[in-house]
C-alpha positions in Angstrom: 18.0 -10.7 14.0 14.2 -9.6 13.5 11.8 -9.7 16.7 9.3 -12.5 15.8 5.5 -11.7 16.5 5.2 -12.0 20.4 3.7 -15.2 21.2 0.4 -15.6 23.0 1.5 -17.0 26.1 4.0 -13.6 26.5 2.4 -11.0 28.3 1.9 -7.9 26.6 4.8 -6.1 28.3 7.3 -8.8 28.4 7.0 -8.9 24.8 7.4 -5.4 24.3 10.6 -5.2 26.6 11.8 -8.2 24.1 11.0 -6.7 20.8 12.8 -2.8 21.9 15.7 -5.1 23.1 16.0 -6.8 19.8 15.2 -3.8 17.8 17.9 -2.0 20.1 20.9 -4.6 18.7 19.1 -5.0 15.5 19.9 -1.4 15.2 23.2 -0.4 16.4 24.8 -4.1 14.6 23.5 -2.7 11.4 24.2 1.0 11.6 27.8 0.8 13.9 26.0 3.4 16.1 27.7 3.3 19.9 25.3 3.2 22.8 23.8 0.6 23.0 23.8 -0.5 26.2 22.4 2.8 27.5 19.2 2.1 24.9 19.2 -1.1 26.3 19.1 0.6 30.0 16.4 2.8 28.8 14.2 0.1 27.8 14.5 -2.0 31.0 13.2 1.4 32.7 10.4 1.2 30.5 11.6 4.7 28.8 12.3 4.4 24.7 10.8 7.1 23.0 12.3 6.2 19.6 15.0 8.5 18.3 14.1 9.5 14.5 16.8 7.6 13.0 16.0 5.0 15.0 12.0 5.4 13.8 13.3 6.1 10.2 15.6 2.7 10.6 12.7 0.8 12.1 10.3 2.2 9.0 12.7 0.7 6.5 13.1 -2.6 7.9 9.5 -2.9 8.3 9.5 -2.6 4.2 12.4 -5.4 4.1 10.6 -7.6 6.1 7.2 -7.6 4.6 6.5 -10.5 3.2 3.6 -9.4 0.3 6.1 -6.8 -1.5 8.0 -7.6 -4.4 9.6 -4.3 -4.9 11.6 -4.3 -1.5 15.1 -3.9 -3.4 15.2 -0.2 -2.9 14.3 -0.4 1.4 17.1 1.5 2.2 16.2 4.9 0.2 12.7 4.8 2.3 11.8 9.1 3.3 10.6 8.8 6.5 8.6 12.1 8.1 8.2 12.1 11.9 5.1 13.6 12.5 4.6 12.2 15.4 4.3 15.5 17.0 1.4 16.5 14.8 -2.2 15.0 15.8 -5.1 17.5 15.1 -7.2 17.1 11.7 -5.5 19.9 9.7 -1.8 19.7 10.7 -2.1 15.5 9.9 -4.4 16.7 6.2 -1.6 19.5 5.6 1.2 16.9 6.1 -0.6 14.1 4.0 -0.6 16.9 1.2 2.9 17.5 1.9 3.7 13.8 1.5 1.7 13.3 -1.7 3.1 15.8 -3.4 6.5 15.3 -2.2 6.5 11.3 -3.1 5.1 12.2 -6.5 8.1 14.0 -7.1 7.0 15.1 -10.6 6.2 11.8 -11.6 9.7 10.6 -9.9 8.3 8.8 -7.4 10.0 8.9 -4.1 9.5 5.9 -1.6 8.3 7.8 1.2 6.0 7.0 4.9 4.8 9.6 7.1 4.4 8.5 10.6 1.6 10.3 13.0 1.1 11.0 17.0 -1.2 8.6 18.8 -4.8 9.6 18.8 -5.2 9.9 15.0 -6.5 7.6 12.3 -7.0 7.5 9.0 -10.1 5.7 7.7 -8.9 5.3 3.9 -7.2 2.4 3.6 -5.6 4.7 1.0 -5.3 7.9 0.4 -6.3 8.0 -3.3 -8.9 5.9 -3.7 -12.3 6.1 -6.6 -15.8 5.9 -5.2 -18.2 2.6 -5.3 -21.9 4.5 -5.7 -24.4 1.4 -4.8 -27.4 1.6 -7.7 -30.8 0.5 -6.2 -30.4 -2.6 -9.1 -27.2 -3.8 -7.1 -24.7 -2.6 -9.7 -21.6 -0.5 -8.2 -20.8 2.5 -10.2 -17.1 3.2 -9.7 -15.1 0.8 -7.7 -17.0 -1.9 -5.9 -14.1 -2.8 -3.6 -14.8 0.6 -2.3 -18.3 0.3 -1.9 -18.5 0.0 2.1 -16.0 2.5 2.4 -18.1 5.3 0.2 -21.2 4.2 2.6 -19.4 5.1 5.4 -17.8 8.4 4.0 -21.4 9.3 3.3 -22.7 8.5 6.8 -20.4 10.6 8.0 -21.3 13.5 5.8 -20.1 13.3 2.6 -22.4 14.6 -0.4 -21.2 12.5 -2.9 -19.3 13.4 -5.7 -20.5 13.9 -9.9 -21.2 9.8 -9.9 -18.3 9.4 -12.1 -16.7 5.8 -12.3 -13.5 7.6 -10.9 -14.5 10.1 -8.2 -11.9 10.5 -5.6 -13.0 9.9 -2.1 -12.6 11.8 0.6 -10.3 11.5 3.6 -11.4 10.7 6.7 -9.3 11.7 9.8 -10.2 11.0 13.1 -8.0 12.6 16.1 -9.4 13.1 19.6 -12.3 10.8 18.6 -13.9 13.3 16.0 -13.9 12.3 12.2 -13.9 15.2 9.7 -13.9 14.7 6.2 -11.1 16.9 4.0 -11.3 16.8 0.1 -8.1 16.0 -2.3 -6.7 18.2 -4.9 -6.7 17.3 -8.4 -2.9 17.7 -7.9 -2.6 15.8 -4.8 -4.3 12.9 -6.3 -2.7 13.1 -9.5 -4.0 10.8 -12.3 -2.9 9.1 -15.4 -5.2 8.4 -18.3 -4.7 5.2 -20.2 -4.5 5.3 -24.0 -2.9 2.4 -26.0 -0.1 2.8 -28.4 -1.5 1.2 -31.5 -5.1 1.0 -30.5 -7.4 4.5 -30.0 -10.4 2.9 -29.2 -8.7 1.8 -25.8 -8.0 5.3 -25.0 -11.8 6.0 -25.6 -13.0 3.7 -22.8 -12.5 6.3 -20.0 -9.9 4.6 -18.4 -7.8 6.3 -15.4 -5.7 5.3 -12.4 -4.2 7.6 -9.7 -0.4 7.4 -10.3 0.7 7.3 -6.4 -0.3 4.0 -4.2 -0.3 5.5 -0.6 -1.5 2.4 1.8 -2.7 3.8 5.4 -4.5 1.1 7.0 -1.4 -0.4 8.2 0.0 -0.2 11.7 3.5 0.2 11.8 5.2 -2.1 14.7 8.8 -0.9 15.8 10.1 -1.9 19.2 7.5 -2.9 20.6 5.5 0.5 19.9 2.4 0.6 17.3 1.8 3.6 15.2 -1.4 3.1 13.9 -1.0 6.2 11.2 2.0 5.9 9.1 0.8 5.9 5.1 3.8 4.8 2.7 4.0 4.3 -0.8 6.4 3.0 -3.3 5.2 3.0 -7.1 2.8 0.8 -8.8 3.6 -2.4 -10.5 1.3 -2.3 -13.9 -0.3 -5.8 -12.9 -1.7 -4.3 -10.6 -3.5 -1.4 -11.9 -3.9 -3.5 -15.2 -4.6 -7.4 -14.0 -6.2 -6.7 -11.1 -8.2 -3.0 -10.5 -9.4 -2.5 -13.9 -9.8 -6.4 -15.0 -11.0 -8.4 -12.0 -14.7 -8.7 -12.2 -15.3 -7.7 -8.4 -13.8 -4.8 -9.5 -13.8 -2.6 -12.7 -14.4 -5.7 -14.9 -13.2 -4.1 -17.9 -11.6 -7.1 -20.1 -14.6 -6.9 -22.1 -14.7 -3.4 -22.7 -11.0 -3.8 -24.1 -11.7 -7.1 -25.7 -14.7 -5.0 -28.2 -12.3 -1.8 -28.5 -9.3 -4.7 -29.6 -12.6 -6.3 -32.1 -11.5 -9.9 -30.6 -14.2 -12.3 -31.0 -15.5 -13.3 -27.6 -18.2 -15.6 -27.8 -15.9 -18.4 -26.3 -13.1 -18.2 -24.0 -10.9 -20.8 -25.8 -10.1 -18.1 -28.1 -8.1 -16.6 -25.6 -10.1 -13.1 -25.8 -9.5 -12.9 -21.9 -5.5 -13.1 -22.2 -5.3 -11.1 -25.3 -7.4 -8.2 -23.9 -5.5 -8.9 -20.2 -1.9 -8.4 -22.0 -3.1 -5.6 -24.1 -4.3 -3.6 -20.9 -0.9 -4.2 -19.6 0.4 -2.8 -22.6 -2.1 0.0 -22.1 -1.2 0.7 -18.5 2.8 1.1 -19.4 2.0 3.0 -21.7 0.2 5.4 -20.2 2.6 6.3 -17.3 5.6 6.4 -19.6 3.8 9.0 -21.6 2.7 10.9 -18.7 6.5 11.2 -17.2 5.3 8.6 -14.0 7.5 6.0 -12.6 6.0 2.3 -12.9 7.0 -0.8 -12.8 6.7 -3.9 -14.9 6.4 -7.5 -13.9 9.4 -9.2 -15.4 11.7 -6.4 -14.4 10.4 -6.1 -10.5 10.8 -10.2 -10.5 14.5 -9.9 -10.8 14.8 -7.1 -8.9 13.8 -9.2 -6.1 16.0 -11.8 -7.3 18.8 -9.1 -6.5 17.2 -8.0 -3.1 17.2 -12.2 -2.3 21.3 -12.2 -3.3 22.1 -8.7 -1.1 20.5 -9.9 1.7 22.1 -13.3 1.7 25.4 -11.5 1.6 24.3 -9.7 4.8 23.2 -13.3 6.8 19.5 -12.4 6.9 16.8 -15.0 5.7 13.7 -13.7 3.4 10.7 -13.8 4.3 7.9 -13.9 1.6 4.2 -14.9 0.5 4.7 -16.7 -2.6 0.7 -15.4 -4.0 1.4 -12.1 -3.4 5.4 -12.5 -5.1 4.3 -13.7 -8.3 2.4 -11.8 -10.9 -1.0 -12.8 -12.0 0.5 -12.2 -15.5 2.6 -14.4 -17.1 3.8 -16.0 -13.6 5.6 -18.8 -15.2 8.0 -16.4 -17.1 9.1 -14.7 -14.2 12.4 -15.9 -12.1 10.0 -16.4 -8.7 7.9 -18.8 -10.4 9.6 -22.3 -9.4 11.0 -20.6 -5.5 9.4 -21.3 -2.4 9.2 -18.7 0.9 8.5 -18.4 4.4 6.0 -16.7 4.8 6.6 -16.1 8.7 5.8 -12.4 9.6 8.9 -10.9 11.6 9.4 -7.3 13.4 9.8 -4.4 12.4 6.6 -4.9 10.5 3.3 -3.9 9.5 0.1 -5.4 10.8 -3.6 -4.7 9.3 -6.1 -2.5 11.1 -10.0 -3.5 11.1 -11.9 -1.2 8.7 -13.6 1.7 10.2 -16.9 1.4 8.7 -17.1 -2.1 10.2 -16.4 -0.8 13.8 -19.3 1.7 12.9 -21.6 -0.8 12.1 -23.0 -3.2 15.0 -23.8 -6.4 14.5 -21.3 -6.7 11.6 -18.2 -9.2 13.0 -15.2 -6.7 13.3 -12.8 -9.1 11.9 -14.4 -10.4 8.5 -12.3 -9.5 5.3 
């Protein structure tokens, strides 16, 4: 049984103590492991440093219980790294190397999540991530859903980089309350250009997309214990390099750009110019990682994947636990098995909760907890 999220009226310790205690059977039902009464004991004494296969178990489930991921089939084969010995700027950057590298896996993408010591925090909310430049005219040059994050890297001393639409950003890692900025390798932040199979002009847009998705502004809750730096990454799913980062217009906006290099006539939308350019991008996108050797996923295939994951799991007596938006693709929803399913979308633990953005702690007057 999963700990639900403590309720209000618990106090912060007695929800805690019930959390470890249900992690603690969670844990030694699933894995046969003896002992658990003395983890139990433990906890009662207020004493349960986690073990690292108990962290590593806790890490996994976290994945099968979140509720936004599609591509949870493959939980189990989670690399966990506990670091939670390391918390000074350069042992958590070296380590961050180490696990981009390592989950890229030449292109063989390796589920992985490296979980720090308290009194560190990333301010990414990834660790790849392309710069938003603000332009005096209000345009964004780069990624505008990175724009406040680029401001703040910049307050806190970054020069800038060439002004490209796909500079990588810094890190920013705070530990004992000082944030210092480190800069990625091109081969830590590895990148995949998108050409087109039948269409070269596509290739001649400029488009790119960093081939590892390493979220880390998530706090990972196991046990009742919070470890606020713990980046993971699985692989992409090409809708959402394709349908979302490149096409959305708060973002890259780039459906027009294909739409001219496809010569689709765009003057009205009932031509379907949007979709046409939308699936072609798609098309782009797989295309693109196959040829560079990187793992990806597509839509339709990731869908019944999940499918699978929702069988295995009923076999094992444990509900799942999903948000229907995030579930379904924004392309071609309707052809995917989810489509017709309803989920609960109750958030159980071991989970992951969100962490308010840096720059807006940094920035007074600005409410802490707006989106």
């Amino acid at each position: 049984m999963a700990a639900s999220v403590p309720q209000p009226n618990q106090t912060p310790q007695a929800g805690a103590l019930a959390e470890a205690l249900e992690f603690l059977h969670l844990y030694h039902t699933e894995t046969s492991r003896p002992g658990l009464r003395q983890r139990q004991a433990e906890a009662y004494r207020g004493h349960l440093p986690l073990s690292t296969d108990e962290l590593t178990f806790g890490a996994r489930v976290a994945w099968r219980n979140s509720t936004r991921c599609v591509g949870r089939l493959p939980w189990q084969t989670l690399r966990v790294n506990d670091l939670r010995h390391v918390t000074d700027h350069d042992g958590v950057f070296t380590h961050l190397l180490a696990h981009l590298r390592g989950a890229l896996n030449g292109g063989r993408i390796l589920p992985t999540m490296s979980v720090f010591g308290p009194g560190v925090r990333i301010h990414n909310d990834q660790l790849i991530r392309y710069a938003g430049y603000r332009q005096p005219d209000g345009r964004v040059i780069g990624d505008p859903r990175n724009a406040d994050l680029t401001d703040h890297l910049r307050r806190l001393g970054w020069a800038g980089g060439p002004g490209t639409r796909f500079d990588v950003l810094p890190l920013a890692i705070e530990a004992g309350g000082q944030a210092r900025l480190f800069d990625l390798p091109a081969d830590a932040a590895h990148e995949v250009h998108i050409t087109h199979p039948t269409c070269p002009a596509i290739g001649e847009l400029g488009l790119r997309w960093h081939a590892l998705p390493v979220i880390s502004n998530l706090t990972l809750e196991v046990a009742g214990e919070s470890f606020q730096v713990a980046p993971f990454n699985g692989w992409y799913l090409q809708t959402e390099i394709a349908a979302r980062n490149l096409s959305d217009e708060g973002r890259y906006d780039q459906l027009p750009a294909v739409a001219a290099a496809l010569g689709l006539e765009t003057t009205s939308r009932r031509s379907l110019w949007v979709d046409r350019a939308l699936l072609e991008l798609n098309v782009a996108v797989l295309h693109s990682f196959d040829q560079a050797g990187v793992r990806i996923a597509d839509h339709h295939a990731v869908t019944r994947q999940f499918q699978h994951f929702e069988t295995l799991e009923a076999r094992a007596g444990r509900p799942v636990q999903g948000r229907w938006s995030w579930l379904v693709p924004p392309m071609a929803p309707a052809t995917t098995p989810l489509w017709d399913r309803r989920y609960d979308d109750r958030e159980v633990r071991p989970n992951f909760t969100p962490q308010r953005p840096a720059w807006r702690e940094a920035r007074p007057g600005v409410c802490p907890f707006h989106p």
